[in-house]
LOPADREN-470739 format. One line per 8 residues: their letters; for each residue x, y, z of C-alpha. Coordinates in nm, 3 decimals. Each point is the difference from the previous one (the first is absolute). Example, Ala and Ser with C-alpha at 12.3 -4.5 7.8 and 13.67 -1.06 7.14 Angstrom:
as) 1.230 -0.450 0.780 ~ 0.137 0.344 -0.066
This chain:
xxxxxxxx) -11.881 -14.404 -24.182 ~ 0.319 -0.179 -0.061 ~ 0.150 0.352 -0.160 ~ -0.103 0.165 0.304 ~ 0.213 -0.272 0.257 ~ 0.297 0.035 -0.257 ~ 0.002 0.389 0.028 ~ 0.030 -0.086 0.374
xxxxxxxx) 0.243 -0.282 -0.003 ~ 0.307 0.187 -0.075 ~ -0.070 0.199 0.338 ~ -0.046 -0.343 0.208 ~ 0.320 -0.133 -0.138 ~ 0.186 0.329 0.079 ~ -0.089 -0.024 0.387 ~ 0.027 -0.383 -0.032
xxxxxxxx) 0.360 -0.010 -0.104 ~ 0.107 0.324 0.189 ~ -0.131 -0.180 0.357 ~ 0.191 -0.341 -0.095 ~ 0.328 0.170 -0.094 ~ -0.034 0.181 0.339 ~ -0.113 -0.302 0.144 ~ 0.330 -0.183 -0.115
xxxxxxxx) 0.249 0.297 0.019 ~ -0.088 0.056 0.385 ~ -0.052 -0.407 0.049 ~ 0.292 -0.190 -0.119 ~ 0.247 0.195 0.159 ~ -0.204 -0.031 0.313 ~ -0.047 -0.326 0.005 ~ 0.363 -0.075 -0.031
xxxxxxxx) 0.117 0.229 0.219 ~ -0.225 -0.171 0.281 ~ 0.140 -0.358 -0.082 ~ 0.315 0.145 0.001 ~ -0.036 0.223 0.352 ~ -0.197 -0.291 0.194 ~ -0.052 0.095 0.395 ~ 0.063 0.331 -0.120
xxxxxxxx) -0.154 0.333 0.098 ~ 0.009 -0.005 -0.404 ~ -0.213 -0.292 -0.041 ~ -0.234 0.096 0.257 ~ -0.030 0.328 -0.159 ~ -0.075 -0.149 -0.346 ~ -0.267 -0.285 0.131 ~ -0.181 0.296 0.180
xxxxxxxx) 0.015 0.180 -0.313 ~ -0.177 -0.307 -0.164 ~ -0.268 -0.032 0.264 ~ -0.064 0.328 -0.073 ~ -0.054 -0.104 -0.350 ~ -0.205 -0.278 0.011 ~ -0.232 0.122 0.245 ~ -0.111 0.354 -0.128
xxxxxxxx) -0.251 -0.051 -0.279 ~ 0.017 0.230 -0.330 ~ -0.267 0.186 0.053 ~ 0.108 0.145 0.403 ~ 0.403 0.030 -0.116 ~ -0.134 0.211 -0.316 ~ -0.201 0.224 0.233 ~ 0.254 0.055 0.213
xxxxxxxx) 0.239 0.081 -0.252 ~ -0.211 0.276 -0.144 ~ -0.025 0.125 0.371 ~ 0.326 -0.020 0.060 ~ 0.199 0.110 -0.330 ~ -0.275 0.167 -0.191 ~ -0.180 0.235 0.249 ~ 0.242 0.036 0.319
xxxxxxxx) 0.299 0.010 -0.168 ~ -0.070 0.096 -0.359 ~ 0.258 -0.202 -0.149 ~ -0.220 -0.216 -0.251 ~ -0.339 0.087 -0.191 ~ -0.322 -0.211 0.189 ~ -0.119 -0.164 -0.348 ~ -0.061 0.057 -0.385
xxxxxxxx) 0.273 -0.125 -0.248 ~ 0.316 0.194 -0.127 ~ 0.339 -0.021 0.008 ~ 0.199 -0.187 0.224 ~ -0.108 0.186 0.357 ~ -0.390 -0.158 -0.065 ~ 0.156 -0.325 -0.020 ~ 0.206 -0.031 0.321
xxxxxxxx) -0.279 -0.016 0.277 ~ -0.220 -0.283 -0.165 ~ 0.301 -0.220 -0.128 ~ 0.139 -0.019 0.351 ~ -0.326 -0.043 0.141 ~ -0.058 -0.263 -0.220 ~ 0.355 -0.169 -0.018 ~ 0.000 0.002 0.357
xxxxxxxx) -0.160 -0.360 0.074 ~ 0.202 -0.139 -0.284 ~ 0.341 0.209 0.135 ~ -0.068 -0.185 0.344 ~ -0.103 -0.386 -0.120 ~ 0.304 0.003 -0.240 ~ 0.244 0.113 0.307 ~ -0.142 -0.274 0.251
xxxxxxxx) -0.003 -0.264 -0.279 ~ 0.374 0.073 -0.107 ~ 0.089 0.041 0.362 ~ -0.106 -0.348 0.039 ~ 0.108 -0.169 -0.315 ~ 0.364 0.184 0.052 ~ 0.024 -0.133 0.348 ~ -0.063 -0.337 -0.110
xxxxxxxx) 0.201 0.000 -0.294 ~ 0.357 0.146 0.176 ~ -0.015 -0.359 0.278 ~ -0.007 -0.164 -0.312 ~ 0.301 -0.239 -0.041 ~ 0.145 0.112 -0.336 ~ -0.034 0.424 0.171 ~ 0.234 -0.183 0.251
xxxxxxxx) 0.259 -0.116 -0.250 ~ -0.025 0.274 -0.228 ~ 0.110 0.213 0.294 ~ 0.286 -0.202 0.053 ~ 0.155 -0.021 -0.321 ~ 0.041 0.375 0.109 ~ -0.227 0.170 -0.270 ~ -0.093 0.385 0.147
xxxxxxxx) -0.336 0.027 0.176 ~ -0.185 0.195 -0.266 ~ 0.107 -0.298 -0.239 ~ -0.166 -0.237 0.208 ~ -0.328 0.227 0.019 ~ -0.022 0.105 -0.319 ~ 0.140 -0.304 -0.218 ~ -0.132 -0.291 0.253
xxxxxxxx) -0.245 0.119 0.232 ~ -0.196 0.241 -0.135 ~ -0.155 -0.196 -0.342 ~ -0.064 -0.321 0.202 ~ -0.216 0.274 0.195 ~ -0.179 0.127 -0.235 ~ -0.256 -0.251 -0.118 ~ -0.249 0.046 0.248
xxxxxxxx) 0.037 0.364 -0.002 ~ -0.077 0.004 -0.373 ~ -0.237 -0.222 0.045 ~ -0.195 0.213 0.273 ~ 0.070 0.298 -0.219 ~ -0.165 -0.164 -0.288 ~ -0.289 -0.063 0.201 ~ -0.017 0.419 0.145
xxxxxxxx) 0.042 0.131 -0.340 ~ -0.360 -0.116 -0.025 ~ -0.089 0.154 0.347 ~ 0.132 0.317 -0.162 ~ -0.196 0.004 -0.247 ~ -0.328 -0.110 0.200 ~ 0.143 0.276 0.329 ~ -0.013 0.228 -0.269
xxxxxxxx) -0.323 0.044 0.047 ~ -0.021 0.110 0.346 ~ 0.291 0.225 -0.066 ~ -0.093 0.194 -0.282 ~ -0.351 0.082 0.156 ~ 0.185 0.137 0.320 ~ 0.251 0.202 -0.234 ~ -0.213 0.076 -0.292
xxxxxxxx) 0.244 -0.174 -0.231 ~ -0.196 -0.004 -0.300 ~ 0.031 -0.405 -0.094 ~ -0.169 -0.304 -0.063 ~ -0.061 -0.022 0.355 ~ -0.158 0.287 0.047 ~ -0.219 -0.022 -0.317 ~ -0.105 -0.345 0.180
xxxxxxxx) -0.141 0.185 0.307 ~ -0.171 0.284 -0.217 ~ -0.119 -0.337 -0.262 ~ -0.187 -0.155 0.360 ~ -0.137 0.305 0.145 ~ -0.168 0.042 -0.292 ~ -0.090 -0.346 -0.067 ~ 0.197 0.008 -0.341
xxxxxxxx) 0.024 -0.426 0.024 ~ 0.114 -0.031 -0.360 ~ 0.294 0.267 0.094 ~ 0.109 -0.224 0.305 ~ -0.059 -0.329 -0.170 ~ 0.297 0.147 -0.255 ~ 0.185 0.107 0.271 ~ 0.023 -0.254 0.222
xxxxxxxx) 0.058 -0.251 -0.323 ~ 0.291 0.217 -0.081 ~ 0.173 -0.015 0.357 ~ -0.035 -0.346 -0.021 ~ 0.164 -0.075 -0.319 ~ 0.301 0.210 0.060 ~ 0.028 -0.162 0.392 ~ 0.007 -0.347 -0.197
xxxxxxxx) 0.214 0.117 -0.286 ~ 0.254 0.190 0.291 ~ 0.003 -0.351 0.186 ~ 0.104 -0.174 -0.314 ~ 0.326 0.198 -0.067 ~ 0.061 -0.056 0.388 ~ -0.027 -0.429 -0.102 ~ 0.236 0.097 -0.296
xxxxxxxx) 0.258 0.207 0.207 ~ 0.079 -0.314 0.238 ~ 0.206 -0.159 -0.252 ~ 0.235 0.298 -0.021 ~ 0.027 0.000 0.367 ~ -0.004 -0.330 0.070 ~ 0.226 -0.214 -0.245 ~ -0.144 -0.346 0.176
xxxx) -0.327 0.078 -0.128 ~ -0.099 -0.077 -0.351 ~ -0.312 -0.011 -0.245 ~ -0.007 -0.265 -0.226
């Protein structure tokens, strides 16, 4: 049983890590660029980009990719696993949630952090604006966003599920569906064990990571 999920992992943690690189590629930028642009058609642009997001769930945004991309316009296969053109439709579909929370939550964190008083002076000593994002603003950002990413990685993982069944990404998750349709209960007892255990071990580097953010914060 166990062999079987590990033959199957390395698939999982393929889409997993392609969806959160997406995810934080497309999300980061966005997410400062809409702190940056407030009142903006920019920022308006961006948060209805990340109401898209949050609202669609996996399973509806992956069909309508395959509609879209794999049979209208034949740009993308509609499922199996391959090179990189198999992997495009479900890591989008699946970093898509993820893409969106991570934009909204550095949106908000950014926007707080640049009233800050020490943004203020730091502008007035006359460093250049990037500086002040990049050096200043942007790490005393990013603790809640690594903390919410922490969190999704897990999601991933679990979403995977959903996702690989609609794409026929052949994973853990879809060895789950195919261990409970045919009542296979050891098979998804190891399964589900195993999702666990790497969403608690994931969750611990995230605890570990603050103190390289975050100099204030120390573990004695």
């Amino acid at each position: 049983t166990l062999g079987l999920i590990l033959e199957r992992m390395p698939a999982t943690l393929q889409l997993a890590a392609a969806s959160l690189v997406l995810s934080l590629l497309v999300a980061i930028p966005g997410g400062i660029l809409a702190a940056l642009k407030r009142g903006t058609w920019l920022e308006q642009g961006i948060m209805l980009f990340v109401l898209f997001g949050q609202s669609m769930p996996v399973f509806w945004m992956g069909i309508l990719f395959i509609i879209l991309f794999a049979v209208n316009l034949r740009w993308l296969p509609t499922g199996g696993y391959g090179d990189w053109k198999y992997l495009v439709l479900p890591a989008v579909a699946l970093g898509m949630r993820l893409m969106a929370l991570v934009a909204r939550l550095l949106r908000s964190s950014l926007l707080e952090v640049l009233d800050s008083d020490y943004i203020r002076t730091a502008r007035a000593k006359g460093l250049l604006p990037v500086t002040v994002i990049a050096k200043h603003a942007l790490r005393n950002s990013l603790l809640p966003v690594v903390t919410i990413v922490g969190l999704e990685i897990g999601s991933l993982l679990g979403g995977s599920v959903i996702c690989e069944t609609v794409f026929a990404w052949p994973g853990v998750g879809q060895l789950l569906i195919n261990a409970i349709t045919h009542r296979d209960f050891p098979l998804v007892q190891a399964a589900i064990i195993l999702l666990a255990f790497a969403f608690v071990v994931i969750n611990l580097v995230v605890d570990v990571l603050y103190v390289f953010i975050d100099p204030r914060i120390q573990y004695s």
